[in-house]
Structure formats: C-alpha cells, structure tokens
C-alpha positions, 0 to 999 in steps of 0.5 A: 500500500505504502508505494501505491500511496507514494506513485499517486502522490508523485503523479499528483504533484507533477499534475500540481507542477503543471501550474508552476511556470518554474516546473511546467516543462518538467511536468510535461516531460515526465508525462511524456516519458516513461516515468509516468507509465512506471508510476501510472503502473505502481498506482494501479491506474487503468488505461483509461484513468492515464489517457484522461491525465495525459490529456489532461497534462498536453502529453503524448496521448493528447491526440486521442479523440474526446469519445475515449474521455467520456467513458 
C-alpha cells in the first residue's frame, strides 16, 4: 500500500507542477516519458484513468479523440 500511496502522490504533484511556470516543462516531460507509465503502473491506474491525465497534462496521448474521455 505504502508505494501505491507514494506513485499517486508523485503523479499528483507533477499534475500540481503543471501550474508552476518554474516546473511546467518538467511536468510535461515526465508525462511524456516513461516515468509516468512506471508510476501510472505502481498506482494501479487503468488505461483509461492515464489517457484522461495525459490529456489532461498536453502529453503524448493528447491526440486521442474526446469519445475515449467520456467513458
């Protein structure tokens, strides 16, 4: 439980991160990268739940089509 806990709170901070001109950049790339797919996996977030953050976040699945985030 307790790593589960940590991966959700790095992925909520880097969501924070977002808003923070002095962070922004970083946050997207860590979006982008495999960190967040590693941590997404730790947090037990299913594919849907991780397209909808990185949409969210402008990352590389920001493409996807809107009928993905309705579900």
């Amino acid at each position: 439980m307790g790593c589960r806990s940590l991966a959700e709170a790095v992925i909520l901070q880097s969501m924070e991160d977002l808003w923070s001109p002095y962070h922004r950049e970083e946050s997207k790339e860590f979006f982008k990268g495999e960190g967040f797919k590693i941590f997404a996996k730790i947090a037990d977030l299913n594919s849907l739940k991780q397209l909808k953050i990185t949409h969210i976040s402008g990352g590389k699945n920001n493409d996807r089509t809107v009928r993905a985030n309705r579900a």
